[in-house]
GULO-660064 format. One record per residue (C-alpha): residue in three letters; x, y, z. Coordinates in steps of 0.001 Angstrom, whole numbers, plus 500000, padded with zeros to 6 digits. Layout:
BEGIN
AlaXYZ/...
***
This chain:
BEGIN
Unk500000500000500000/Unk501345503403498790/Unk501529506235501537/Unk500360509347501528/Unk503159511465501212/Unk506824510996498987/Unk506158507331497516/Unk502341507895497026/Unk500973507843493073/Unk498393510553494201/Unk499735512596496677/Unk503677512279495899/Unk503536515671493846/Unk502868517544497040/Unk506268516676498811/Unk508527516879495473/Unk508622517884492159/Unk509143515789489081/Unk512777516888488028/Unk513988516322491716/Unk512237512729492408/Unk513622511847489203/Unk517156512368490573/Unk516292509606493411/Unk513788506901491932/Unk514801503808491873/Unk515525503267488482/Unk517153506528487904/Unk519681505683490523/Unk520296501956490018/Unk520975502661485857/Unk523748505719487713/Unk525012503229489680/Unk525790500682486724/Unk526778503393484802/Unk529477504214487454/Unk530493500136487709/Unk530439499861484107/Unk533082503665483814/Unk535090501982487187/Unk535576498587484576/Unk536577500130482235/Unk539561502123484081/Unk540526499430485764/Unk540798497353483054/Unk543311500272481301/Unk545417499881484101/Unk545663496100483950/Unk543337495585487140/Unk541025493516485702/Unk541008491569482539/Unk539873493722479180/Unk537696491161477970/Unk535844491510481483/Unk535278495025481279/Unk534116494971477368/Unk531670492368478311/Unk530171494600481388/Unk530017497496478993/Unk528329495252476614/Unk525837493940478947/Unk524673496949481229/Unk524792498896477457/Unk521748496729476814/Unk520280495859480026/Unk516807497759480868/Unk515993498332484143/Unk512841497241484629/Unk510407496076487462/Unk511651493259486442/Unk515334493800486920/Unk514458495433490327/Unk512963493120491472/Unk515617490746490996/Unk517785492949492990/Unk515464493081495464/Unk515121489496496258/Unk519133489527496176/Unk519116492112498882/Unk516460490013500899/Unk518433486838500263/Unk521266488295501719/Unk520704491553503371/Unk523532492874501578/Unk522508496308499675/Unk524242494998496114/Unk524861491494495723/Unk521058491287494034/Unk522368493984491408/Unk525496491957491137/Unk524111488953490529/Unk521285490466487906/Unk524310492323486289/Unk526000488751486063/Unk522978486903485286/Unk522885488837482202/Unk526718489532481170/Unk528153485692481594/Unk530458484505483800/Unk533826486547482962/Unk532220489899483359/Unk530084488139486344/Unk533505487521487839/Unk534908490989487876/Unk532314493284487991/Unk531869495654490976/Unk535167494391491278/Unk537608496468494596/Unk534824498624495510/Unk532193498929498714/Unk528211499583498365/Unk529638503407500053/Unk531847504036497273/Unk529309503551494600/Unk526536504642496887/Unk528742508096497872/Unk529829508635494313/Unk526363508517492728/Unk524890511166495790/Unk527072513096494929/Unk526338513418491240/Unk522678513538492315/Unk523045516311495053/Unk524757518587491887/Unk521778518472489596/Unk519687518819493082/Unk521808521944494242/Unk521270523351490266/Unk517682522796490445/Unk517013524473494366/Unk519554527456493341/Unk517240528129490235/Unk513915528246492240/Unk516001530223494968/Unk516813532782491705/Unk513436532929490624/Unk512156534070494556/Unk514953536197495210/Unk514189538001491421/Unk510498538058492697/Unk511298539751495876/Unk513566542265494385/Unk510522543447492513/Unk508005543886495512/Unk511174546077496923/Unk510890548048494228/Unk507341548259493434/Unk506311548586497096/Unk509662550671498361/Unk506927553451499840/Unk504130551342500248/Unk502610552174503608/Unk501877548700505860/Unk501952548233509910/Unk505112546962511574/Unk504371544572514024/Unk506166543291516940/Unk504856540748519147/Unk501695539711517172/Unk500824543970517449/Unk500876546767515478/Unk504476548760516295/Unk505464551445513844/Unk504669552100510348/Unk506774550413507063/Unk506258549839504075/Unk505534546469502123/Unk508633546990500438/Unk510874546940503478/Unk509463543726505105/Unk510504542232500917/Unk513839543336501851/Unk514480541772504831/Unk513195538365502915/Unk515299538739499875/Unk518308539974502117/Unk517754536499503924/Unk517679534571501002/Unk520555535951499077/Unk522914535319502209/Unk521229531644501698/Unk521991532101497788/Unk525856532606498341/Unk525808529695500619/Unk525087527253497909/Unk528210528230496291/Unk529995528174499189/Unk528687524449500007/Unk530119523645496607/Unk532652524087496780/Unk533026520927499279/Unk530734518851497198/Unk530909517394494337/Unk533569514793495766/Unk533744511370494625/Unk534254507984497283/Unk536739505547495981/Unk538271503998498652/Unk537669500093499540/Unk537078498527502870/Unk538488500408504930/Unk539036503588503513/Unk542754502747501992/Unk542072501762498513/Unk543447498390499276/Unk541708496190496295/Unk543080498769493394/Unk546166497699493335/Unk549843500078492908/Unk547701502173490407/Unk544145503038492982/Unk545167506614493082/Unk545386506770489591/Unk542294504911489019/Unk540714506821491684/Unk541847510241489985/Unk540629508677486432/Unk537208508183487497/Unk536549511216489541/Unk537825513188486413/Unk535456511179484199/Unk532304511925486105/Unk533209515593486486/Unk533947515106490532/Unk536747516150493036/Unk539353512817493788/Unk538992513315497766/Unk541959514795499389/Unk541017511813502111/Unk538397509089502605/Unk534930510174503839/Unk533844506503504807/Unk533357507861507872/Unk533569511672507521/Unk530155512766507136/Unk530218516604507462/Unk529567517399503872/Unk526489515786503777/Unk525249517340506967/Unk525941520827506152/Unk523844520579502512/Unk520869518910505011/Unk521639522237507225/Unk521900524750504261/Unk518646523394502750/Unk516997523307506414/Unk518154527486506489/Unk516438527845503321/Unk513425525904503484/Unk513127527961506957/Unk513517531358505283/Unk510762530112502708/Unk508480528807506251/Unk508952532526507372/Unk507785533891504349/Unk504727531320503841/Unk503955532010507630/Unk503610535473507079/Unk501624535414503935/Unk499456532728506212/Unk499027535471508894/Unk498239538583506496/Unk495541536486504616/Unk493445536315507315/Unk490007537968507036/Unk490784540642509371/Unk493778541740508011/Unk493790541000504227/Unk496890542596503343/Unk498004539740500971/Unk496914536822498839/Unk498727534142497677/Unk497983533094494135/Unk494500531970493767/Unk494526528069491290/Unk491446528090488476/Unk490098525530489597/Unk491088525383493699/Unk488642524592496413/Unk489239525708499547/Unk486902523996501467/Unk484567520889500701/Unk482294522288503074/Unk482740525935502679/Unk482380527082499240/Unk483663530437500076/Unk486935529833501586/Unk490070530907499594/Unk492778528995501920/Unk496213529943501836/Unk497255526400500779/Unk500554526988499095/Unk501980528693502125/Unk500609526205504846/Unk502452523601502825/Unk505708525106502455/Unk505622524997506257/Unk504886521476506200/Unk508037521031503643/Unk510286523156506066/Unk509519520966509261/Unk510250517893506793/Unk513789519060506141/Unk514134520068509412/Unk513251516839511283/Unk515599515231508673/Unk518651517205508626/Unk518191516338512942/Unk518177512717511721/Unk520882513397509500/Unk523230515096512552/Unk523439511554513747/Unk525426510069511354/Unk528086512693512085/Unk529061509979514986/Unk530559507229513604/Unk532330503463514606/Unk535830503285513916/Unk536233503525509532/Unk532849502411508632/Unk529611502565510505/Unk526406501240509033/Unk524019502684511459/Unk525245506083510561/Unk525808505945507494/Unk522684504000506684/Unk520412507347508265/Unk521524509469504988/Unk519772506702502431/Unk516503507941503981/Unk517175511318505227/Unk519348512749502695/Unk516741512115499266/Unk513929512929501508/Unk514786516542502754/Unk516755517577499269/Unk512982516497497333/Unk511127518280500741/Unk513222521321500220/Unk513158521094496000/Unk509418521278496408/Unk509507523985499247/Unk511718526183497039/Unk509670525875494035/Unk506311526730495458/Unk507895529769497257/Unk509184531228494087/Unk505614531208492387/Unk504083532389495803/Unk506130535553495760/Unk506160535216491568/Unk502021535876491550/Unk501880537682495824/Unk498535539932495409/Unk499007542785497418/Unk496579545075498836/Unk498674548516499441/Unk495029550010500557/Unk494101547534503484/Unk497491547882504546/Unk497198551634504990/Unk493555551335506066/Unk495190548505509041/Unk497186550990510208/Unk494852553481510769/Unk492113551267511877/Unk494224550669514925/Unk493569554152516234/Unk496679555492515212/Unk499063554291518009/Unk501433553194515914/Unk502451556966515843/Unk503489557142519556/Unk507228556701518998/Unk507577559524517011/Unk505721562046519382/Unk507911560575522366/Unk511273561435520562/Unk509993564717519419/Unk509674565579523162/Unk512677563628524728/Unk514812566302524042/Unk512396568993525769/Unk511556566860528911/Unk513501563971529211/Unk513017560438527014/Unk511893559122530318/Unk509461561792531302/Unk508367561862527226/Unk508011558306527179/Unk505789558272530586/Unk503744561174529373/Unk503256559488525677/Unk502694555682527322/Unk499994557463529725/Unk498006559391526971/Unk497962556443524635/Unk496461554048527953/Unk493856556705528676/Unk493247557216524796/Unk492491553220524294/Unk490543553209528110/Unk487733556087526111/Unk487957555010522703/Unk489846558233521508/Unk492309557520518624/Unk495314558152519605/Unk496333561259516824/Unk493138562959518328/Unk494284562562521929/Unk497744563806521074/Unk496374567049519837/Unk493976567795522756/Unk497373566744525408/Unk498509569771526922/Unk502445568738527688/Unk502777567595524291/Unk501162571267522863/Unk503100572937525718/Unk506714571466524033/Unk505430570956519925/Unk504425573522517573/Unk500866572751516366/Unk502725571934512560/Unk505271569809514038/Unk502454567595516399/Unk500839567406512441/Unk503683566208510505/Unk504342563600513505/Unk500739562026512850/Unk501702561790509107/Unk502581557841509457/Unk505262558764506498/Unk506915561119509279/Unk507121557721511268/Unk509209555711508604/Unk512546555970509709/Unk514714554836507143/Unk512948551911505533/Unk513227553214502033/Unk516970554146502404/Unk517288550608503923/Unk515246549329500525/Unk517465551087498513/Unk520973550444499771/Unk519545546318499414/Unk519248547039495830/Unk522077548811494823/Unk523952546302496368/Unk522462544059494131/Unk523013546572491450/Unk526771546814492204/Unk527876543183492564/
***
């Protein structure tokens, strides 16, 4: 029985996208994995490791071999036979090449070195495919910066309304987020993208005098790094991508989490992207849920839970360690497909973001207006004190929401405050663009940085 979630024929579009689950299917992987076996043959039989007859039959036979359910399932009963991961796909390989190539292929490597080498080549078309939906959100959140750089919205703190912003300044601090997250991917690379050649134990002791060589050879062939040391048992590469991609799936959660909270009904300040044909509710015809950013959440606590999982196979027995090592074979295609789903769905979120600049501004005033108290209190700190300003200010604004007085009303009927400010000056401070601080110099500097680089 299918579940509901990755491995589900319904469902499994939800938790990954097509181009990343094809980077981890079954079949996918196992025709990488010959395809590595049949490259290692061949090298080794160059350097006299193995006979060349041997390796022209392997290339023969895995050049016509299909994998099928058929094949797979041959592997499978191999692996249940024996509970060793490849002696099924060695023995279907063999079953099908005759018994020279049977004899020495997969010949002086582990299940890790094949299993290492092909992540690797997966996690690089993963890490191109998450920087490109990371592109396409940070290119969409560049343009709400500029296209809502002085659009007015509240500033909350807290769960309440603080000071005034604009739309375009809470963009900013998003796409600041995620181009920090942007730069790590390249910094990530450039650890990845490094093969695992390296026997039993780590020491390349079934090549022969030429396993460096043949190591080097095959790295180069696949377009990987030779290690500078076995990784066997070094795991740190791996857990830093599941950390990177748990940073940006949680910058993604932050943004969905917000558009979740400014959909509601009483503040309607933003809509995600409505689908033709999307129901919100069986039972409600009306609702308009904010689906795609619920779910993005769900992703983000996917990723997360795993790259935790993954954190324990940083401890590991001695050279090899199958408990540890055995955690990434879930963990690691899980949270890169979680994350490759959470990634695209935030970049057309932000891509189609409806915006209401007009229930923002109407939010902020609907509050009564006390989002203006800061500036009134540092208009009069240097007349009477911040303390004594911020006790007179803090007082008005308690006895303002006690009567039901909006707060710019009260401050223009308070006699300390017309004592110390010029009737024009108290007027300009209830002008929530007076109240801004520097958000749109703070917008700007963001994208001429951006402009610069």
């Amino acid at each position: 029985m299918t579940g509901w979630s990755f491995g589900s024929s319904i469902y499994g579009g939800a938790w990954a996208t097509p181009q990343m689950r094809a980077l981890f299917d079954d079949v996918p992987r196992t025709r990488r994995w010959i395809e590595i076996l049949v490259l290692l043959a061949e090298i080794q039989a160059e350097h006299g490791l193995i006979p060349e007859a041997a390796a022209r039959d392997i290339g023969r036979a895995c050049a016509s071999l299909t994998v099928d359910a058929a094949f797979l399932a041959e592997c499978r009963a191999g692996y249940e036979d024996t509970a060793h991961s490849t002696t099924g796909l060695i023995a279907a390989v063999a079953r099908r090449a005759g018994p020279l190539a049977g004899e020495w292929f997969y010949f002086g490597a582990t299940v890790q070195d094949i299993a290492d080498t092909w992540l690797m080549l997966a996690l690089r078309e993963a890490r191109g495919l998450l920087i490109a939906d990371l592109e396409a959100a940070i290119a969409a959140a560049e343009t709400h910066c500029r296209r809502h750089r002085d659009t007015l919205a509240p500033g909350r703190t807290h769960g309440q309304q603080g000071l005034p912003i604009t739309f375009g300044f809470k963009a900013a601090s998003w796409l600041a987020e995620m181009r920090r997250h942007r730069a790590r991917f390249d910094e990530a690379a450039a650890r990845m993208d490094v093969g695992q050649l390296a026997g039993g134990v780590g020491a390349l002791s079934a090549l022969g005098p030429d396993a460096l060589a043949i190591q080097a050879r095959l790295f180069e062939r696949l377009g990987l790094r030779a290690p500078d040391m076995s990784w066997t048992a070094s795991r740190d590469i791996l857990v830093e991508w599941a950390q990177l991609l748990a940073l940006a799936t949680g910058t993604a959660d932050r943004i969905g989490h917000e558009v979740y909270n400014l959909q509601r009904d009483e503040i309607g300040e933003v809509r995600e992207p409505a689908l033709a044909h999307g129901v919100g509710s069986i039972t409600m015809p009306h609702k308009r849920n904010p689906e795609t950013a619920e779910h993005i959440g769900t992703l983000a606590r996917v990723v997360r839970a795993n790259a935790s999982l993954l954190a324990e196979s940083l401890v590991h027995d001695h050279e090899r360690d199958g408990r540890s090592w055995k955690v990434e074979w879930h963990a690691v295609p899980e949270l890169t497909m979680a994350a490759g789903k959470a990634l695209s769905l935030l970049a057309r979120l932000l891509e189609h973001l409806e915006i209401d600049a007009d229930r923002m501004r109407a939010n902020l005033m609907a509050s009564g207006g006390f989002a203006l108290s800061e500036g009134v209190m540092l208009a009069l700190a240097p007349r009477i004190g911040k303390q004594t300003a911020h006790r007179v200010v803090q007082t008005l604004a308690a006895a303002a929401r006690r009567d039901g007085v909006a707060f710019p009303e009260a401050a223009r009927r308070d006699e300390t405050i017309r004592a110390h400010l010029p009737p024009d000056e108290i007027e300009r401070l209830l002008d929530p663009r007076a109240q801004l601080g520097h958000c749109q110099a703070l917008v700007d500097r963001l994208l001429d940085k951006r402009s610069a680089s």
